[in-house]
C-alpha positions in Angstrom: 4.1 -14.1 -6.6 2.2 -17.5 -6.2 5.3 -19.5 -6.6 7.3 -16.7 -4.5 4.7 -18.3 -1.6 5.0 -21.6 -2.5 8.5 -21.2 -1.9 8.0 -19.2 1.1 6.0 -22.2 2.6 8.9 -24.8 1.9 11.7 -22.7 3.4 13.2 -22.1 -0.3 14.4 -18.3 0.7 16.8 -18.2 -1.9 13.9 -19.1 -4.8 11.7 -17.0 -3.2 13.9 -14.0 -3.4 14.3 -14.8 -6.9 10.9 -14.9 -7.8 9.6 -12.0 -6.0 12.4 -9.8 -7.7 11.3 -11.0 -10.8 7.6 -10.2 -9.6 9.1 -6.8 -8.7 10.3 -6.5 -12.2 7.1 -7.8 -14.1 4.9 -5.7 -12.0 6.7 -2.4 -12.7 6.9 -3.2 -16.5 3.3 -3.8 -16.4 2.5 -0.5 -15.1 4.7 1.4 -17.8 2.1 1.5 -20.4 -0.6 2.9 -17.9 0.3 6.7 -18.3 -0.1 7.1 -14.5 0.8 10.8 -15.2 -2.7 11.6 -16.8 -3.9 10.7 -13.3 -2.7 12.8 -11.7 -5.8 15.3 -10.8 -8.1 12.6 -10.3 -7.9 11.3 -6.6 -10.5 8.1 -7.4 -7.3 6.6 -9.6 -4.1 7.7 -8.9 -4.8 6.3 -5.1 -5.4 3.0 -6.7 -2.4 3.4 -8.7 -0.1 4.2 -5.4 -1.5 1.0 -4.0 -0.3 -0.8 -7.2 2.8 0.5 -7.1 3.5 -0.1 -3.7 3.8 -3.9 -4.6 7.2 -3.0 -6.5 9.6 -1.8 -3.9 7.4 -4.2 -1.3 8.6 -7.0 -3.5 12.0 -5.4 -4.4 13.0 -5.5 -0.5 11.1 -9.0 0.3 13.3 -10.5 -2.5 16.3 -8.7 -1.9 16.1 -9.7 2.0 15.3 -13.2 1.2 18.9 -13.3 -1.1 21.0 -11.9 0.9 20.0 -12.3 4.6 21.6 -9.1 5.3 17.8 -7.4 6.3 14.8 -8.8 8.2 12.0 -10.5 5.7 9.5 -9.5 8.3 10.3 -5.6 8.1 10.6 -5.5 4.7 6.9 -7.6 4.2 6.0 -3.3 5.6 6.1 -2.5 2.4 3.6 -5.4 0.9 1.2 -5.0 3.7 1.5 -1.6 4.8 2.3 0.3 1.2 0.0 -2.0 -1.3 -2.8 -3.8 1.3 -2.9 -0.7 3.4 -3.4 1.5 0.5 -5.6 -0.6 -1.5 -7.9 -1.2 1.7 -8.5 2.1 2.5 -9.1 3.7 -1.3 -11.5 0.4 -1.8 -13.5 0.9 1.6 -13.9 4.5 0.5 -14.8 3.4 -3.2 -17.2 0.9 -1.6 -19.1 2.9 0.4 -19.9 5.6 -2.0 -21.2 3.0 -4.5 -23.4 1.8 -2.2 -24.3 5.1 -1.2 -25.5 5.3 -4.8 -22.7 8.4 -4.7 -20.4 9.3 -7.4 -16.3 8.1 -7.0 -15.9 12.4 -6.4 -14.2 14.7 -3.9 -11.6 12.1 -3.4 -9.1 14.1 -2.5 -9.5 13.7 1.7 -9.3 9.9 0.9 -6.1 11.0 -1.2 -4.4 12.6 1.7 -5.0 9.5 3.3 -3.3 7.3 0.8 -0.2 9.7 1.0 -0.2 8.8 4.5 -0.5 5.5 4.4 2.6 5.9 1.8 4.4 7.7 4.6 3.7 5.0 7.4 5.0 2.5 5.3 8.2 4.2 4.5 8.7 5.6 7.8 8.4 1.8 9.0 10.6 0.6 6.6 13.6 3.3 7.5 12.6 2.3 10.7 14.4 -1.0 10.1 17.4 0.7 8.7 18.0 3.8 10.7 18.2 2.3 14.5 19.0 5.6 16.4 16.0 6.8 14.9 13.6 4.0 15.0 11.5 5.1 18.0 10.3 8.1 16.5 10.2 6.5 12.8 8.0 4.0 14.3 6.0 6.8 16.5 5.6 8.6 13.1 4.4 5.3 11.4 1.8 4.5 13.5 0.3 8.8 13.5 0.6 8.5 10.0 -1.2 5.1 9.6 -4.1 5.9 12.5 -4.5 9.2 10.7 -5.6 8.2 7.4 -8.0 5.6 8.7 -9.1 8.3 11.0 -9.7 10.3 7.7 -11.6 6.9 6.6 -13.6 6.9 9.2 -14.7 10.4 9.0 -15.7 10.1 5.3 -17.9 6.8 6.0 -19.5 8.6 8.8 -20.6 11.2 6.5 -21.9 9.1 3.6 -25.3 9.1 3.4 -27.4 7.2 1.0 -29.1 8.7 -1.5 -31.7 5.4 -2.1 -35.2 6.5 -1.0 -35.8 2.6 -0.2 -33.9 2.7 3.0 
């Protein structure tokens, strides 16, 4: 991904594609052995997981639109920043502020809804860039979608309270 950027900086489309398919490839053999499956019931992990994953169709489509020219780069980037950042952000801010709650990483699962939203922004943004009859209301349901789960956010931080005496 670092020389993907590189490339990315010196107008080298082509080698950037190439690399960030073969990050795309890398990244989704790296998460083979993980048994994501065994995650399933536990919130705190598969949300980080979805984040993860996010990174390999993100990549896929970056790469893919670098190649052939045929799609927009900067809709396809959705599915980097919107599917892996978005998704990372939000579990971590959640994670966060329960450890420094001195809370245990438990009840996840409102903060799991949220990272299935943020899943659904980012695909409904991405179809947005495919399906152009449809794109208002693609793009309408990305952004409910997207301001819904950080509204979710927002309501678990407000209701974190610290357990430290000190404070």
């Amino acid at each position: 991904m670092g020389g993907a950027a590189v490339c990315d900086a010196l107008s080298l489309h082509a080698a950037a594609g190439l690399l960030c398919l073969g990050a795309a490839l890398l990244t989704g053999a790296r998460v083979l052995p993980w048994q994501l499956h065994r995650t399933l019931s536990r919130p705190q992990l598969w949300t980080l997981a979805l984040g993860y994953l996010w990174l390999i169709p993100g990549l896929a489509l970056k790469g893919f639109a670098q190649l052939t020219g045929s799609l927009p780069v900067a809709d396809m980037l959705h599915g980097i920043c919107m599917g892996a950042l978005g998704t990372l952000t939000l579990v971590m801010m959640a994670r966060t502020a329960l450890l420094r709650a001195h809370q245990p990483i438990t009840n996840f699962g409102d903060i799991g809804i949220a990272a299935v939203l943020i899943s659904a922004a980012a695909i409904a943004r991405l179809l947005a860039s495919f399906l152009t009859p449809e794109q208002p209301a693609l793009l309408w349901l990305a952004a409910t979608a997207w301001s819904s789960a950080f509204l979710i956010l927002l309501v678990r931080l407000l209701g974190t309270k610290s357990t430290d005496r000190r404070e």
